[in-house]
ZADO-1210 file (C-alpha; in nm, 4 decimals, padded with zeros to 6 digits):
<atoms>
<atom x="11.2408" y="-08.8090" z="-08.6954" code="UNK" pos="1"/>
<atom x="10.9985" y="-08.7212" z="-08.9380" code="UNK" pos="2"/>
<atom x="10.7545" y="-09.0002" z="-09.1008" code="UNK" pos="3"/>
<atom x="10.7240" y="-09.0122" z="-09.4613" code="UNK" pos="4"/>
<atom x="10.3833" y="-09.0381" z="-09.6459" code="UNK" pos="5"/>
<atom x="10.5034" y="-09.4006" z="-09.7377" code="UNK" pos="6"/>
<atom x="10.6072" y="-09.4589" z="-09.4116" code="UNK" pos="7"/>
<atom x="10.2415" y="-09.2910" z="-09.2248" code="UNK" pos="8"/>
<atom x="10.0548" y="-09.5648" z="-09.4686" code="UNK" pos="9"/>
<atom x="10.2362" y="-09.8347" z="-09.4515" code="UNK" pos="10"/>
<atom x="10.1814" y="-09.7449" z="-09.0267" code="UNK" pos="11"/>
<atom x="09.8412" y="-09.7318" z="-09.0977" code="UNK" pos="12"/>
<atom x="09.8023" y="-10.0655" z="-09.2883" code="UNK" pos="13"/>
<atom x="10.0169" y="-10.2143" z="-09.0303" code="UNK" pos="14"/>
<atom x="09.7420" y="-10.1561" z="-08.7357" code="UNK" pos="15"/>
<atom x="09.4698" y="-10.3350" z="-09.0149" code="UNK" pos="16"/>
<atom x="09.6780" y="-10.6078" z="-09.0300" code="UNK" pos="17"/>
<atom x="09.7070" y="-10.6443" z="-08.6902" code="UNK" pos="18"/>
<atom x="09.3304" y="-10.6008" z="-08.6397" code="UNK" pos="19"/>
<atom x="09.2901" y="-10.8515" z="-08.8917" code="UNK" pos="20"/>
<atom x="09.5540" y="-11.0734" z="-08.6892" code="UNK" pos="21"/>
<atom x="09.3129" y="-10.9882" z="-08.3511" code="UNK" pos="22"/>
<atom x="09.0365" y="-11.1308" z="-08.5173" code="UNK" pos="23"/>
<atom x="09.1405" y="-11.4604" z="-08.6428" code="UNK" pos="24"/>
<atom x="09.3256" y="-11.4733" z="-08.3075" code="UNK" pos="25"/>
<atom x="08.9976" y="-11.4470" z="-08.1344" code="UNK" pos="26"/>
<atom x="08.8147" y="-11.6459" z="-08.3758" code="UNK" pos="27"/>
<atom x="09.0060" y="-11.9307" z="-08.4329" code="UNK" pos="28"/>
<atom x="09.1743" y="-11.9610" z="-08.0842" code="UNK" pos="29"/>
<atom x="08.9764" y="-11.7866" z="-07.8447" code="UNK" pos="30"/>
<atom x="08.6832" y="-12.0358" z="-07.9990" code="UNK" pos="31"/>
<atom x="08.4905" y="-11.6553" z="-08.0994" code="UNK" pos="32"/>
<atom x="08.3395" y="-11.6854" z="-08.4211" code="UNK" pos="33"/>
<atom x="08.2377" y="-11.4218" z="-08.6010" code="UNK" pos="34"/>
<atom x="07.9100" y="-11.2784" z="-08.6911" code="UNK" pos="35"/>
<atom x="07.7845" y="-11.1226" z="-08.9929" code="UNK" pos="36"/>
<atom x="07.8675" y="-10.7392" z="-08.9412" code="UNK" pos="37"/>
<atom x="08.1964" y="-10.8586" z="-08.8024" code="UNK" pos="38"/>
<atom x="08.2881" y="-11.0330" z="-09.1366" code="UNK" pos="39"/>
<atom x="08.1669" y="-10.7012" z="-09.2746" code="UNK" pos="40"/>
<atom x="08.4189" y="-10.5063" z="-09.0654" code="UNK" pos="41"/>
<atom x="08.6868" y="-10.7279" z="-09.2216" code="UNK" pos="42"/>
<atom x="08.6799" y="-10.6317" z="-09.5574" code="UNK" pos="43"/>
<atom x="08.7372" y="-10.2822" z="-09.5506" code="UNK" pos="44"/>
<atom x="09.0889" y="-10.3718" z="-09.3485" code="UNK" pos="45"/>
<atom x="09.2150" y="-10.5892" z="-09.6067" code="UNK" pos="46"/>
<atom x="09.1709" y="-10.3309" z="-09.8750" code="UNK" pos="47"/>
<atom x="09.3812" y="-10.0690" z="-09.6106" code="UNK" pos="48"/>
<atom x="09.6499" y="-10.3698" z="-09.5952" code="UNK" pos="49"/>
<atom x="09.6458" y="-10.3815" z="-09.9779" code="UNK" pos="50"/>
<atom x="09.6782" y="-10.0381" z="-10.0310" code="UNK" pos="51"/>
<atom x="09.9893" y="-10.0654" z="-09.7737" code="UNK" pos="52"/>
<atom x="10.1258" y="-10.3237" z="-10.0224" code="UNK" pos="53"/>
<atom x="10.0769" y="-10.0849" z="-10.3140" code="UNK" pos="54"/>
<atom x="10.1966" y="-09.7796" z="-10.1283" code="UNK" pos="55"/>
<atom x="10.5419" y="-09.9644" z="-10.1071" code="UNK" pos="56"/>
<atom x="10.5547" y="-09.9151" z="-10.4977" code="UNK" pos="57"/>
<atom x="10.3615" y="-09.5978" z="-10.5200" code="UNK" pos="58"/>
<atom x="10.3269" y="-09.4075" z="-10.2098" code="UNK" pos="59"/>
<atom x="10.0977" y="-09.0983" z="-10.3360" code="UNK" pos="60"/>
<atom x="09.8332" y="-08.9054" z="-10.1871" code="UNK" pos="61"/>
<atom x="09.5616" y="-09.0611" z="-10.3848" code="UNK" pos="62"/>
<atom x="09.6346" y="-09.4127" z="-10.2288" code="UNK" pos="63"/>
<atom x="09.6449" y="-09.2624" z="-09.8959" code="UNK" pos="64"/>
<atom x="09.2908" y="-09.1292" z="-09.9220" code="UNK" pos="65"/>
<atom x="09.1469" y="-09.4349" z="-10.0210" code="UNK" pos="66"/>
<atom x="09.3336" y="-09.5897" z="-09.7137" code="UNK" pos="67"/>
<atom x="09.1266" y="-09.3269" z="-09.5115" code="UNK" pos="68"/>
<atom x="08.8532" y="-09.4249" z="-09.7026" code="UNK" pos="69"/>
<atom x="08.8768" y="-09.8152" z="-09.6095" code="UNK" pos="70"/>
<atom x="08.9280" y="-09.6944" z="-09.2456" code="UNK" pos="71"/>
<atom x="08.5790" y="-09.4911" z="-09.2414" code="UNK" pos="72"/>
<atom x="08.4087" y="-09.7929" z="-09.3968" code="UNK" pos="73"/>
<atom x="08.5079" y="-10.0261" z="-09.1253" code="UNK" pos="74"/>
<atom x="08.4356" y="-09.7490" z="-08.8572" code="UNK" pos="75"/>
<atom x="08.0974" y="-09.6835" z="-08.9456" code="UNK" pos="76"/>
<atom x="08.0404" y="-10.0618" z="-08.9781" code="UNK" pos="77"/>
<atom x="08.1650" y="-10.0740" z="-08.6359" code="UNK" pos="78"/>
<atom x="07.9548" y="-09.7910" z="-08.5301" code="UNK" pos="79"/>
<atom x="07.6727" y="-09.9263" z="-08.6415" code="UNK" pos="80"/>
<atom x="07.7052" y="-10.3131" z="-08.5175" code="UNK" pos="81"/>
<atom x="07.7929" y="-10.1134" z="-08.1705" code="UNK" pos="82"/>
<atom x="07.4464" y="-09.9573" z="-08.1773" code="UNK" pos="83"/>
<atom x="07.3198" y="-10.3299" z="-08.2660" code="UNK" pos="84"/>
<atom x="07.4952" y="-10.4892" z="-07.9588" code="UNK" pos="85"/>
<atom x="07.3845" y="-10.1913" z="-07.7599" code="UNK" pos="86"/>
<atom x="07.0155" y="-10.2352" z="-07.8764" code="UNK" pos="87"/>
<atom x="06.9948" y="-09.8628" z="-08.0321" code="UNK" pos="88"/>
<atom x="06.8406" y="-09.9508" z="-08.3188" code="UNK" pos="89"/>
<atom x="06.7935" y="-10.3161" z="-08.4873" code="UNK" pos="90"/>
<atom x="07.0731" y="-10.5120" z="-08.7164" code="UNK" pos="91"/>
<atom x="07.0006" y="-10.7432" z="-08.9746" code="UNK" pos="92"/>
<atom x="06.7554" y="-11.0237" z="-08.9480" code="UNK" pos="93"/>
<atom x="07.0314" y="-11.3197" z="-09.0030" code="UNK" pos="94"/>
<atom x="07.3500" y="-11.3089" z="-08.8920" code="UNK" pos="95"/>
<atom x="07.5043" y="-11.6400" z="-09.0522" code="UNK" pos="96"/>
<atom x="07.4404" y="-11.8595" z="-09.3203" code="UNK" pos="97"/>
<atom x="07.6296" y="-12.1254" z="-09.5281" code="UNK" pos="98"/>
<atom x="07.6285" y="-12.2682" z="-09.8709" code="UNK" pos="99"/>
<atom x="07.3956" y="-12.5325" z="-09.9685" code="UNK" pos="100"/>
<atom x="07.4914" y="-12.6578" z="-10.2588" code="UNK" pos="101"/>
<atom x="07.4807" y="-13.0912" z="-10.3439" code="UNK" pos="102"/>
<atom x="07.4167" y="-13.1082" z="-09.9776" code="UNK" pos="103"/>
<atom x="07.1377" y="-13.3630" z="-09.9464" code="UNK" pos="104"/>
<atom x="06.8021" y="-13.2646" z="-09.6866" code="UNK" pos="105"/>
<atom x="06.9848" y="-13.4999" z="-09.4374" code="UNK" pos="106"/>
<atom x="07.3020" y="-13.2883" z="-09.4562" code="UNK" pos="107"/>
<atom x="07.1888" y="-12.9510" z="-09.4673" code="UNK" pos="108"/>
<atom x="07.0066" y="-13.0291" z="-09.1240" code="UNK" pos="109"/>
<atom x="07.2976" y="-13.1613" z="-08.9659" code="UNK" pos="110"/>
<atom x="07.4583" y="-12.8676" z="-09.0770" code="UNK" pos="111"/>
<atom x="07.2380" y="-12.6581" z="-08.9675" code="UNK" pos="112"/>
<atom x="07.2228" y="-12.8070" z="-08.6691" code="UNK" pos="113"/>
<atom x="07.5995" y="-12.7861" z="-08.6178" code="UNK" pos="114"/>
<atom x="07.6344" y="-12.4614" z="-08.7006" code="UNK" pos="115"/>
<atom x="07.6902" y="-12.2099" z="-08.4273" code="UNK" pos="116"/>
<atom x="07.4593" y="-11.9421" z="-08.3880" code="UNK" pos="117"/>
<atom x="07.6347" y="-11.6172" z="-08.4132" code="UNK" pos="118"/>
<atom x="07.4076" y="-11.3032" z="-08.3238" code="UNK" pos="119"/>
<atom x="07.5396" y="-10.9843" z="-08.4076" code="UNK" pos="120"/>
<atom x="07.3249" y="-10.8103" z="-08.1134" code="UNK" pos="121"/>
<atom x="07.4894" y="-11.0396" z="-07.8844" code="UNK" pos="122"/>
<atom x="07.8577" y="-10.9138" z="-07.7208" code="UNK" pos="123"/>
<atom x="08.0606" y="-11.1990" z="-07.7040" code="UNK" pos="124"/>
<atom x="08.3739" y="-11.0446" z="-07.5196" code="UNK" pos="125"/>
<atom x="08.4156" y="-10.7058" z="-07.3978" code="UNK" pos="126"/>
<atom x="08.7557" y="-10.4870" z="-07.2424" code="UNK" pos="127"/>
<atom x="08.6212" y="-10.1735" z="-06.9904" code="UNK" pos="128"/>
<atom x="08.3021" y="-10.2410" z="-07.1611" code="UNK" pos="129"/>
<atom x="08.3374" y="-10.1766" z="-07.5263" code="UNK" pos="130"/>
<atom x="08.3069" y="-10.4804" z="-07.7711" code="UNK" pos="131"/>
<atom x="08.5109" y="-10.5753" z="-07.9990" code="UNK" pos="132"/>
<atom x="08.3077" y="-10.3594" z="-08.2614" code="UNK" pos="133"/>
<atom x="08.3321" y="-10.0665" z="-08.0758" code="UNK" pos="134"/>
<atom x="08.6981" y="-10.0704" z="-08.0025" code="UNK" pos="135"/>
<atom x="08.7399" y="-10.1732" z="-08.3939" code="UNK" pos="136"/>
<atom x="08.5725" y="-09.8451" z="-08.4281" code="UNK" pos="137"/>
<atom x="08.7613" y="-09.6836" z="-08.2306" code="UNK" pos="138"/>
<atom x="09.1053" y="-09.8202" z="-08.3579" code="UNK" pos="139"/>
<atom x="09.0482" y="-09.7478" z="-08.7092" code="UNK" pos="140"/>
<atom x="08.9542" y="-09.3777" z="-08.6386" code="UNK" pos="141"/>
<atom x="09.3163" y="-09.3674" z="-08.5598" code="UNK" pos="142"/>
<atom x="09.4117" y="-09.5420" z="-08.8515" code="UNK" pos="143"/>
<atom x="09.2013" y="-09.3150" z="-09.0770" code="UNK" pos="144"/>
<atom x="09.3533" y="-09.0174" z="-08.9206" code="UNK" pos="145"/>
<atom x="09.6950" y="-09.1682" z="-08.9730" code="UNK" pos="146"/>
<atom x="09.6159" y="-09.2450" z="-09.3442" code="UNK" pos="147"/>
<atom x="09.4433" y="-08.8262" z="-09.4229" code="UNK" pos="148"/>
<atom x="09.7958" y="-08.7097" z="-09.2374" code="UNK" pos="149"/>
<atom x="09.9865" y="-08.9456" z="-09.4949" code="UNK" pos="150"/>
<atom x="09.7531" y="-08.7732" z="-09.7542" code="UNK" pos="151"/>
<atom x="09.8107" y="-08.4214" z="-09.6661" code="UNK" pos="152"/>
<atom x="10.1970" y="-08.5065" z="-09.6270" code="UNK" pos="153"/>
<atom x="10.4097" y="-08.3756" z="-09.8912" code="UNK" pos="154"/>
<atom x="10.5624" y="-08.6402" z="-10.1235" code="UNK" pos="155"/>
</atoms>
């Protein structure tokens, strides 16, 4: 069976969805929230899954690219919050924050103190000891090489 370009991206956008779907599922029922550079890793994914949703309609090579693009991005944010967890070099100096405003003093102290403190040099769950960073790395490598072969597939 050979895989289409449209079917090699939509693949691709498939495994950031289910990344995405990994990390609510760890955030909001494994009781994991996130930190700031994992938020960061986010982003990136959701532009790969709405470039899946476009390739359905237009599945060119120009779409696939950016796909690979989307991929690095989160990568090298992974890379780079790996290093942070692994204390190779420092990350940045907060690592949550919430809006403010019309919240009286009294209120923006309780919700400060409420607030869980999320720090992106901490590893909050690991599998054969890689984070979750690092194996987001890792897993969107794949994915980028899955979205340059849908690239360099003929239409």
């Amino acid at each position: 069976m050979v895989l289409t370009r449209k079917m090699l991206m939509l693949t691709a956008a498939a495994g950031s969805l289910a990344l995405m779907l990994g990390a609510f599922g760890f955030q909001h029922l494994g009781g994991l929230p996130p930190c700031k550079m994992c938020i960061w890793q986010r982003y990136p994914h959701v532009i790969a899954i709405a470039i899946g949703a476009i390739a359905l309609r237009f599945g060119n090579a120009a779409l696939a690219w950016l796909g690979a693009l989307a991929a690095f991005a989160t990568a090298a944010i992974g890379a780079f919050h790996t290093g942070v967890e692994r204390g190779w070099w420092e990350g940045p100096t907060s690592c949550s924050s919430q809006p403010i405003g019309g919240l009286s003093t009294d209120e923006l102290f309780d919700q400060i103190m409420s607030a869980p403190v999320v720090r992106c040099d901490e590893v909050p769950w690991d599998f054969i000891g890689l984070s979750m960073a690092s194996w987001n790395m890792l897993i969107s490598l794949a994915l980028m090489a899955i979205w340059i072969a849908a690239a360099r597939r003929p239409a």
